[in-house]
C-alpha positions as CSV (number, residue, x, y, z in Angstrom):
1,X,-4.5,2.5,21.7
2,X,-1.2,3.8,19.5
3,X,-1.8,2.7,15.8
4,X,0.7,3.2,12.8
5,X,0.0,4.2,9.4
6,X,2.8,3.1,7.2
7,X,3.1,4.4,3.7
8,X,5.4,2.9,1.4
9,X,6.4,5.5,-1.5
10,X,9.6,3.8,-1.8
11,X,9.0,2.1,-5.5
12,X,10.1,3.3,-8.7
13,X,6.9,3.2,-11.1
14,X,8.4,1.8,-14.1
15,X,5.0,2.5,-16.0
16,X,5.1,5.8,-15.0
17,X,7.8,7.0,-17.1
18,X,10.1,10.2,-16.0
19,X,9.3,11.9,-13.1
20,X,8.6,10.8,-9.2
21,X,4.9,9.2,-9.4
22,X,4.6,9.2,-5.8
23,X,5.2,13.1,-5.6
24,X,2.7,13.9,-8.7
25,X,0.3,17.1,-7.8
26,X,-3.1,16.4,-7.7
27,X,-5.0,18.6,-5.7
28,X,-6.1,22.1,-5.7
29,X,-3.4,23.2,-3.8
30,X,-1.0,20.7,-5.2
31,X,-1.6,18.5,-2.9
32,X,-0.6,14.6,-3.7
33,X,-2.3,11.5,-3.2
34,X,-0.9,10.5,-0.1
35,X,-1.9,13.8,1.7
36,X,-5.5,12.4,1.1
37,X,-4.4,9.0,3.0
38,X,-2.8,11.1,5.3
39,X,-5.9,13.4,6.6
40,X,-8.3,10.1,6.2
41,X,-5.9,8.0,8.4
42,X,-5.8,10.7,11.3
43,X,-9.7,11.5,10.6
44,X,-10.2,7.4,11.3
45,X,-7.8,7.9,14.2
46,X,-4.2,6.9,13.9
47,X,-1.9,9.1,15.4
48,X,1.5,8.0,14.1
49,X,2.7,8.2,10.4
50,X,5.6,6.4,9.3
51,X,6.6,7.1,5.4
52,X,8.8,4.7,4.2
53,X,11.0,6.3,1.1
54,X,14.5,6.3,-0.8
55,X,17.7,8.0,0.3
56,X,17.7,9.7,-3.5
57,X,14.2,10.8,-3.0
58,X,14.6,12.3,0.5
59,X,15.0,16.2,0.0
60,X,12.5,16.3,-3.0
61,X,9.8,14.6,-0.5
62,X,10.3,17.0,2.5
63,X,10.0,19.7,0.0
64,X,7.1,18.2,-1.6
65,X,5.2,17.1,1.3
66,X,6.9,16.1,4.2
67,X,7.7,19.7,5.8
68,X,4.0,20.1,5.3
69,X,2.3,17.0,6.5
70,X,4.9,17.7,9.7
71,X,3.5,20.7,10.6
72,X,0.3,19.4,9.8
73,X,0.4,16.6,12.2
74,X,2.3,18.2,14.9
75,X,-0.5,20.6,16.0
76,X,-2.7,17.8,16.0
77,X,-0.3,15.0,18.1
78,X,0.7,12.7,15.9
79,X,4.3,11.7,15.4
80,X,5.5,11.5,11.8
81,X,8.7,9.5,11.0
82,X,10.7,8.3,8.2
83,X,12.3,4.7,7.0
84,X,14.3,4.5,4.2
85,X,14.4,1.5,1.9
86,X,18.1,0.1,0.8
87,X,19.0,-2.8,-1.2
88,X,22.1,-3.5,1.0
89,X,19.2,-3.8,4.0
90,X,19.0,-7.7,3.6
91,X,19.5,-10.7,5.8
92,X,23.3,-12.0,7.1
93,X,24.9,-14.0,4.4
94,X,22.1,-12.6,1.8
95,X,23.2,-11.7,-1.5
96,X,21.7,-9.2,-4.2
97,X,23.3,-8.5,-7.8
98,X,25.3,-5.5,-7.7
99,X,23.9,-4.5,-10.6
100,X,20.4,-5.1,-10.2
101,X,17.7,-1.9,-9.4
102,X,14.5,-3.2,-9.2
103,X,13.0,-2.3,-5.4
104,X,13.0,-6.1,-3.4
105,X,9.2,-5.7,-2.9
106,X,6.8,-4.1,0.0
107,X,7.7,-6.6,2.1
108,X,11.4,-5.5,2.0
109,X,9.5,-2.0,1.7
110,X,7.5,-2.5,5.9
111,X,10.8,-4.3,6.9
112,X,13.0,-1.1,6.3
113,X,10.2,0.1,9.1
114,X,10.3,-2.9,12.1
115,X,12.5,-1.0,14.2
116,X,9.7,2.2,14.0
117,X,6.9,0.1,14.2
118,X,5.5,-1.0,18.1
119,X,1.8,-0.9,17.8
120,X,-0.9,-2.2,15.6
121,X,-0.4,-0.9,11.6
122,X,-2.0,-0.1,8.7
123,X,0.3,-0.5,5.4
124,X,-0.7,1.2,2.1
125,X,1.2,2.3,-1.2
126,X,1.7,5.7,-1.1
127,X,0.3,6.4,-5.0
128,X,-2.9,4.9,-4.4
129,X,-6.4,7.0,-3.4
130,X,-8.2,4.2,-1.3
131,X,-11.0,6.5,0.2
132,X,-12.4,7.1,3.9
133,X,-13.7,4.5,5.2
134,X,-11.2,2.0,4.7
135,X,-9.5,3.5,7.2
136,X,-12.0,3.6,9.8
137,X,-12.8,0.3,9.2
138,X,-8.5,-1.5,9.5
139,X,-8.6,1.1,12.7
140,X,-11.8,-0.3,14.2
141,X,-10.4,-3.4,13.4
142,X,-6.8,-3.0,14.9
143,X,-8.1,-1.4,18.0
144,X,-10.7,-4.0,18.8
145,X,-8.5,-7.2,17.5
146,X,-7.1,-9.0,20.8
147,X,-5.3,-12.1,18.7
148,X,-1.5,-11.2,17.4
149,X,-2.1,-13.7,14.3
150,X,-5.4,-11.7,13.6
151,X,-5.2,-9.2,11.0
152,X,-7.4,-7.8,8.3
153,X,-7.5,-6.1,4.3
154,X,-9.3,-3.7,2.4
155,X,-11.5,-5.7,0.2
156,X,-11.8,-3.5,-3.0
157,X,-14.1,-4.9,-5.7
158,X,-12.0,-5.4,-8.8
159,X,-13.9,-3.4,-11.7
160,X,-13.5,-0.2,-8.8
161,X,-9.9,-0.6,-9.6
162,X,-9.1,-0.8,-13.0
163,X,-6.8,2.1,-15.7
164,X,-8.5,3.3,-18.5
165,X,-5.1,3.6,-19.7
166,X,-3.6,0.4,-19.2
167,X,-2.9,-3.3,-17.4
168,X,-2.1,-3.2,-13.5
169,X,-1.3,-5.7,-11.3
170,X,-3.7,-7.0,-8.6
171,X,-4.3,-9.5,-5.5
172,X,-7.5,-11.6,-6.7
173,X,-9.0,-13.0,-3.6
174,X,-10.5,-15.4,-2.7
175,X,-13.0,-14.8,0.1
176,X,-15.7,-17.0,2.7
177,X,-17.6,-15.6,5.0
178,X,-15.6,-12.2,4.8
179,X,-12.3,-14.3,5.3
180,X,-9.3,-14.3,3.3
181,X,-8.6,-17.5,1.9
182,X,-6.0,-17.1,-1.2
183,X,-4.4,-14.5,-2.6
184,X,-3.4,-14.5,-6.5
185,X,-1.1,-11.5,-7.4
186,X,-2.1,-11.0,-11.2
187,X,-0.5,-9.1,-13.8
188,X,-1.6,-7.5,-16.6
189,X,-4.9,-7.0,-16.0
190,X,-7.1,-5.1,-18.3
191,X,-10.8,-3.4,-18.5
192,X,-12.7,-5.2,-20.9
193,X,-16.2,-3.9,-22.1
194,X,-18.1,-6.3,-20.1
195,X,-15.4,-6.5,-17.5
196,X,-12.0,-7.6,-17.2
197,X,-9.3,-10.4,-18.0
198,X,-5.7,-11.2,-17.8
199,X,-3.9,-13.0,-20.4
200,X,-7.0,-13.7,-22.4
201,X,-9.0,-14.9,-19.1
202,X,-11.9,-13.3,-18.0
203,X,-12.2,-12.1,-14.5
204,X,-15.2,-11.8,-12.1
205,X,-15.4,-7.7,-11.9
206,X,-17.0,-8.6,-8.6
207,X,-14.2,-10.4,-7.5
208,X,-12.4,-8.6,-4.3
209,X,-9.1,-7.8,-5.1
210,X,-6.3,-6.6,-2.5
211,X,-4.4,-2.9,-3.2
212,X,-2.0,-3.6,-0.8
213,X,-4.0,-2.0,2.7
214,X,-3.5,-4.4,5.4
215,X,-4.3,-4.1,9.0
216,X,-1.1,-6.1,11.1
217,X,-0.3,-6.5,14.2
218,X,3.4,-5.4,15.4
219,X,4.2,-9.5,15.9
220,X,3.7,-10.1,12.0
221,X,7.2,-8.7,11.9
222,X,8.7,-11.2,12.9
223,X,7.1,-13.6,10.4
224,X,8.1,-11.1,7.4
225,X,11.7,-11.2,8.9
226,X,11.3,-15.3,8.7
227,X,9.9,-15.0,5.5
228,X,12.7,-12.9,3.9
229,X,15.3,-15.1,4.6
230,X,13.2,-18.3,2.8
231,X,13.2,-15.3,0.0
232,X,16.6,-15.7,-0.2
233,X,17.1,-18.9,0.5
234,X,14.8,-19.3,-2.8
235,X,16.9,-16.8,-4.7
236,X,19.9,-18.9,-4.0
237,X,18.3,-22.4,-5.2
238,X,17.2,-20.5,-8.3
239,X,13.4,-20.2,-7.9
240,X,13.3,-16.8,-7.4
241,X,14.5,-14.5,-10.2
242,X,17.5,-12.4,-8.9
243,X,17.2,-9.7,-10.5
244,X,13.0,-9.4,-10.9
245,X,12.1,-11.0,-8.6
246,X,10.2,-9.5,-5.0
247,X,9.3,-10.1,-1.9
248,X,5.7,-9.1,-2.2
249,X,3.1,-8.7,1.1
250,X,0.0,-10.5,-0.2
251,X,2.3,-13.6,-1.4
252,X,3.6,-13.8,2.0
253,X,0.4,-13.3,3.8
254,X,-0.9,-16.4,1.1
255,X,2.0,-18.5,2.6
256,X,0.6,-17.6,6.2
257,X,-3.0,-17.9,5.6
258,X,-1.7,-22.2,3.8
259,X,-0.2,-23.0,6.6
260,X,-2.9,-21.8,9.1
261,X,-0.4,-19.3,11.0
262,X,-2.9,-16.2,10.7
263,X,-6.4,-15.3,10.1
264,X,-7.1,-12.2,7.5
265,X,-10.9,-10.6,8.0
266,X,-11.7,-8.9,4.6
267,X,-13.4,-5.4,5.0
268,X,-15.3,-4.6,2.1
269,X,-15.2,-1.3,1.1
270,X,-17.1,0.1,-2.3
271,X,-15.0,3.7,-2.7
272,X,-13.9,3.4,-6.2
273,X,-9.9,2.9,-6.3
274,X,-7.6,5.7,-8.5
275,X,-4.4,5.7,-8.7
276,X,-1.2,7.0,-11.2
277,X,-0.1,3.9,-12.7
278,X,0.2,5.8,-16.1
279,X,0.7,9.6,-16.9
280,X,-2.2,9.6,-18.7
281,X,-3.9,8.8,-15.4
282,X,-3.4,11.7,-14.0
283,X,-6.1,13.9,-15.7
284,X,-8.7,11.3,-14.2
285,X,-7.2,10.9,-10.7
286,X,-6.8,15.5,-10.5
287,X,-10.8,15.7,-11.8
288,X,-11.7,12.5,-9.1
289,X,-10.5,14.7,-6.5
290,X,-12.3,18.1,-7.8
291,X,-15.7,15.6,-7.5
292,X,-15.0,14.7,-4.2
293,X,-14.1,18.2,-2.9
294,X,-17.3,19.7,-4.6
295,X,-19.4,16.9,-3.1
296,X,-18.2,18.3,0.1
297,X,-15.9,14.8,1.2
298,X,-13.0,16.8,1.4
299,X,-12.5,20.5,2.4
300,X,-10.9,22.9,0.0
301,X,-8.4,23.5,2.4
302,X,-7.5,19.7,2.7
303,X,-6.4,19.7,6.8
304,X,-8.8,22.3,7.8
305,X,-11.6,20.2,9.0
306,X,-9.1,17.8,11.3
């Protein structure tokens, strides 16, 4: 069976500060995170990449990466293609500020993909180091799941995912029997000594949290299609701030999962999360990746061993 990994590397990193976060080297041949994604996606078996990225960003990443990760992947088979993420890309009659320039969310993000998209996917964020066997596990998943409303996450454990350097944002789940029951997006949360909390709450660092890797069927489409034009229809009415406001995956999957139109298995996985939220990230996320090449998870030539 065909399966899709879609990267979006679309977003802006406002916390980031100057600079293309997305693009940052971290390997020991410069590599960047999402060449790690890539070569663990295609070890786990996928064999059609789809990057999802900005018109203004699109000779800097074929320089970066994408000349390489084509070669790369077309001795092997698989088909790498690009999507490109534009605010002017919104439903009929839908209207967005003309001044506004925050991205409309990764569920605008995977929609600037439907028309690439045909077989079952696997959706990640393109600065974000999930580890191997998250991807064997959505793609055993995808290529065993029969039911088009059936679709699965990465359950990452929520102190494996925390900044030393900072609050990030996160999906706190809420899981029975391995199934997804709510998703609540969370902002600002922050490593405490014993843990974590957000706005002065404490958190369960046990809790599973989502970091955006779903496994989806090509028919969910058409329900983030739907759900893009209540998006708007909310922006209209006021509810939805027009100029901050985003059309975010795990919400929408939440809105599914209420009214019983999908199911969501949760795969937990233990491979500690990094990520570069913050520049001062970046030391930690470059040394995490020294570890895991010295421990022998990764060659030093990354692609060498696919």
């Amino acid at each position: 069976m065909d399966t899709s990994l879609v990267i979006m590397a679309a977003g802006i990193g406002s916390r980031f500060g100057e600079g293309i976060k997305q693009l940052e080297p971290v390997g020991l041949h410069d590599e960047i995170i999402m060449d790690y994604s890539i070569h663990d996606a295609i070890a786990a078996g996928f064999n059609k990449i789809i990057i999802i990225i900005r018109k203004d960003i699109e000779q800097a990443f074929l320089e970066r990466i994408g000349n390489r990760v084509e070669a790369v992947c077309g001795k092997l088979g698989v088909k790498v293609e690009y999507a490109f993420q534009d605010m002017k890309n919104v439903p009929a009659n839908a209207q967005v500020p003309a001044d506004r320039t925050k991205p409309l969310g990764t569920g605008h993000a995977v929609l600037a993909a439907k028309d690439l998209i045909r077989e079952p996917f696997c959706v990640i964020n393109a600065d974000d180091y999930y580890g191997k066997a998250a991807f064997s596990s959505i793609h055993d998943f995808l290529v065993n799941n029969t039911q088009p409303n059936a679709y699965c996450m990465a359950g990452f454990i929520l102190k494996n995912t925390l900044s030393d350097n900072g609050s990030v944002t996160r999906g706190v789940c809420k899981v029975e029997d391995e199934n997804l029951l709510e998703v609540d997006e969370t902002h600002d949360i922050i490593k405490t000594a014993d843990g974590a909390e957000a706005a002065g709450v404490k958190l369960d660092p046990q809790s599973y949290v989502s970091m955006n890797m779903w496994g989806l069927t090509p028919e969910y489409i058409g329900l983030l299609e739907d759900g893009f034009v209540d998006f708007f229809d909310r922006m209209n009415a006021g509810s939805v701030d027009a100029m901050k406001g985003e059309y975010l995956l795990p919400e929408h999957i939440e809105q599914l999962l209420e009214k019983k139109q999908v199911a969501v298995k949760v795969l937990p996985t233990e491979d500690k999360w990094f990520g570069v939220t913050y520049k001062a990230d970046k030391p930690v996320v470059v040394q995490s990746f020294r570890d895991l090449i010295s421990r022998g998870v990764y060659a030093q030539e990354l692609y060498s061993d696919l």
